[in-house]
C-alpha positions in Angstrom: 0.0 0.0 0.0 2.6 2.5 1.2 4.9 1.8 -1.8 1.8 2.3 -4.6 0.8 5.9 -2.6 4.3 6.9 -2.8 5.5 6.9 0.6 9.1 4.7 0.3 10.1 5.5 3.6 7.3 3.8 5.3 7.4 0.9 2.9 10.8 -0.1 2.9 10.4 0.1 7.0 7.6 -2.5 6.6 9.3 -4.5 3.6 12.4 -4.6 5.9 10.7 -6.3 9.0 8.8 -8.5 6.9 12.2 -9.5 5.2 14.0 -9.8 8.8 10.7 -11.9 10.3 11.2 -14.5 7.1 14.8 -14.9 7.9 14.3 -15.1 11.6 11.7 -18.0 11.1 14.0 -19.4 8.7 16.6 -19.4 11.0 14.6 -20.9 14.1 13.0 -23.8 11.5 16.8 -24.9 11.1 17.8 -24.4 14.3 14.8 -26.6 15.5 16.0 -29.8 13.1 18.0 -32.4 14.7 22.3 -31.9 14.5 21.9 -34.5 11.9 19.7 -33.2 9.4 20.9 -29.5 10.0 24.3 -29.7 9.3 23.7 -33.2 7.0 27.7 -34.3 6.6 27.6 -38.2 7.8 26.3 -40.0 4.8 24.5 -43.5 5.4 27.1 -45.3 4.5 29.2 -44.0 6.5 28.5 -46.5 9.6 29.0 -49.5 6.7 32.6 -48.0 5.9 33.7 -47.9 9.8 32.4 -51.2 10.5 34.5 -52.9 7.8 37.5 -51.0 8.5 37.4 -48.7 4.8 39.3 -44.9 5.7 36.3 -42.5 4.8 37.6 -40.9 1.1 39.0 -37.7 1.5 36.8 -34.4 1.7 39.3 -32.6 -0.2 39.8 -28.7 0.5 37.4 -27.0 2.8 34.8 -24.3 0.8 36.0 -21.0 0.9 34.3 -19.0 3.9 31.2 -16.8 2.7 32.2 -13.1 2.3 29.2 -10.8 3.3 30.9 -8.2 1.0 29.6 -10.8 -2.3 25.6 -11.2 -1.1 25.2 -8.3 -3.6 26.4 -10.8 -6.3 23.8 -13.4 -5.1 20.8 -10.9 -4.6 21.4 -9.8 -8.3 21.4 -13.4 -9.9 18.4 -14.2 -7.6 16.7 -11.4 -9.0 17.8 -11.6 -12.8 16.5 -15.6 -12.1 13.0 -14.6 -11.2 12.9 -11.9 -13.6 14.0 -14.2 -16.2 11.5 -16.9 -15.1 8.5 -15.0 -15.3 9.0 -13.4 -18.6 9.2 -16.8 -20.3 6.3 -17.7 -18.3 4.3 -14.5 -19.7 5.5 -14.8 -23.0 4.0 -18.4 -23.1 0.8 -16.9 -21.8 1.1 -18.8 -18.4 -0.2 -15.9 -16.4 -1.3 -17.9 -13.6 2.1 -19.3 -13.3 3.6 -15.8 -13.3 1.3 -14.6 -10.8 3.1 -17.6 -8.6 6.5 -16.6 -9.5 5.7 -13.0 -8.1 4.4 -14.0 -5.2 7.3 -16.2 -4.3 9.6 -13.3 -5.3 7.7 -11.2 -3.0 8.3 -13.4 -0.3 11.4 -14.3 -0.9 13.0 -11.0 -0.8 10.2 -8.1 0.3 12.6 -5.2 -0.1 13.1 -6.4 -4.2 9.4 -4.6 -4.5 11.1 -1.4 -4.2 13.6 -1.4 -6.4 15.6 -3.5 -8.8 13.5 -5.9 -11.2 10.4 -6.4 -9.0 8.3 -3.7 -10.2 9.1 -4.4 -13.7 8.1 -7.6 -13.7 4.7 -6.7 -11.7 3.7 -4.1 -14.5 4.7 -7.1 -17.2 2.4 -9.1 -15.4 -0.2 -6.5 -15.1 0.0 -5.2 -18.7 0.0 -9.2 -19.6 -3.2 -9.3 -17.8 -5.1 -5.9 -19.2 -4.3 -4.4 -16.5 -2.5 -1.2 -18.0 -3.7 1.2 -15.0 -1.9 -0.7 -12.1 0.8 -0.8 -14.5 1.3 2.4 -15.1 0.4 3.4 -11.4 2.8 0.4 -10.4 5.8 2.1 -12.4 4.9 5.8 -11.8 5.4 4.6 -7.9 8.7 2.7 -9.0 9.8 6.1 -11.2 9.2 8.6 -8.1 10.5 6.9 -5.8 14.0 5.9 -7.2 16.9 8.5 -8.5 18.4 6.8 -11.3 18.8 3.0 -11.5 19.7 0.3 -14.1 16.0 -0.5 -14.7 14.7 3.1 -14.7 15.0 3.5 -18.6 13.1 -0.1 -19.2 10.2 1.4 -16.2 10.0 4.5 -18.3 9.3 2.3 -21.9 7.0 0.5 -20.0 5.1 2.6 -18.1 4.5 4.9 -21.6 3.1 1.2 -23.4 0.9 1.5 -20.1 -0.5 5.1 -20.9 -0.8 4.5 -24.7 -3.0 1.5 -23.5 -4.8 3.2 -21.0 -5.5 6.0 -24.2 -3.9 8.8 -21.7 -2.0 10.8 -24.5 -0.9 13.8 -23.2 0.5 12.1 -19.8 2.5 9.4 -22.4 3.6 12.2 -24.1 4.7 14.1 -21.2 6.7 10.9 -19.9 7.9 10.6 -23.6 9.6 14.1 -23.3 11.4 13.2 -19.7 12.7 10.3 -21.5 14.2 12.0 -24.3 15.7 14.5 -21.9 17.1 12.2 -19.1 18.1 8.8 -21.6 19.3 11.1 -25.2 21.3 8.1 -26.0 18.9 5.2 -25.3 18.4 3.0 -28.6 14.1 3.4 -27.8 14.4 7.4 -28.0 13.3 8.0 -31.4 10.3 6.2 -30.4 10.0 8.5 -27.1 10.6 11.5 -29.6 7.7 10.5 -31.9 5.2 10.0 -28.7 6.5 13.5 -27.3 5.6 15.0 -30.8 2.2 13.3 -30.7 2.8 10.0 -32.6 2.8 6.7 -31.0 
């Protein structure tokens, strides 16, 4: 709700607990398994091999520790993964499916419907759907409340399909001319320039 009216402050505060509840719970679920399952390094056959006298084979060299400094690295490919995975469900026409896929990316990671992918692939799913006007109110949100991202070109394109499908002219062209201004050497601004001028 906050995020849609505009107010980021409030919604990344509640994104952010809901994210840290998730992982808490996570935490406690593993926590709550026995030493066995949790940590899940003595194989079955391990008894066999002591019992007939065979050396256990050699684990070979220990993993390298997890830097915290790298998570970015992970978030990113998590989010290009479910990104990627609902497109080709949407370009199949598996809407259903892709309504899944945004739900368990919503759950997964509450704070990615701020920023990043997330609200891209909502409005996908929503213009996939007929639903240009949460689209286009979905991306507007997304638009105002970021400064300048990777996605923020790909939100503008998308949210100006939204107003051409919604029939809301002037406010597409409008958006067209902030395109033109901000992304001059975007491959799409031709197009933006021809919407600004009144074309579509």
């Amino acid at each position: 709700m906050e995020r849609l009216a505009g107010d980021y402050a409030a919604a990344a505060a509640s994104y952010s607990a809901a994210q840290d509840k998730c992982r808490t719970r996570a935490a406690k679920t593993t926590a709550a398994l026995p030493e066995r399952e949790r940590r899940n390094d003595r194989p079955r056959h391990e008894g066999r091999r002591e019992r007939h006298g065979v050396p256990p084979p050699d684990p070979g060299p220990a993993p390298p520790a997890f830097d915290p400094s790298q998570a970015w690295k992970t978030a990113a490919l998590r989010e290009a993964a479910y990104r990627a995975r609902i497109q080709n469900l949407l370009r199949r026409r598996y809407v259903l499916e892709a309504r899944e896929a945004l739900a368990d990316w919503a759950l997964a990671s509450p704070l990615s419907k701020l920023h990043g992918d997330y609200p891209l692939a909502e409005a996908e799913y929503s213009l996939a759907i007929g639903d240009a006007a949460r689209a286009a109110k979905t991306l507007r949100a997304y638009r105002e409340g970021v400064e300048l991202t990777r996605a923020l070109p790909e939100a503008l394109l998308l949210e100006l399909q939204a107003l051409l499908d919604l029939a809301r002219r002037q406010e597409a062209a409008e958006l067209a001319a902030e395109f033109v201004k901000r992304f001059p050497n975007h491959p799409d601004v031709e197009r933006a320039r021809r919407i600004a001028q009144g074309g579509s």
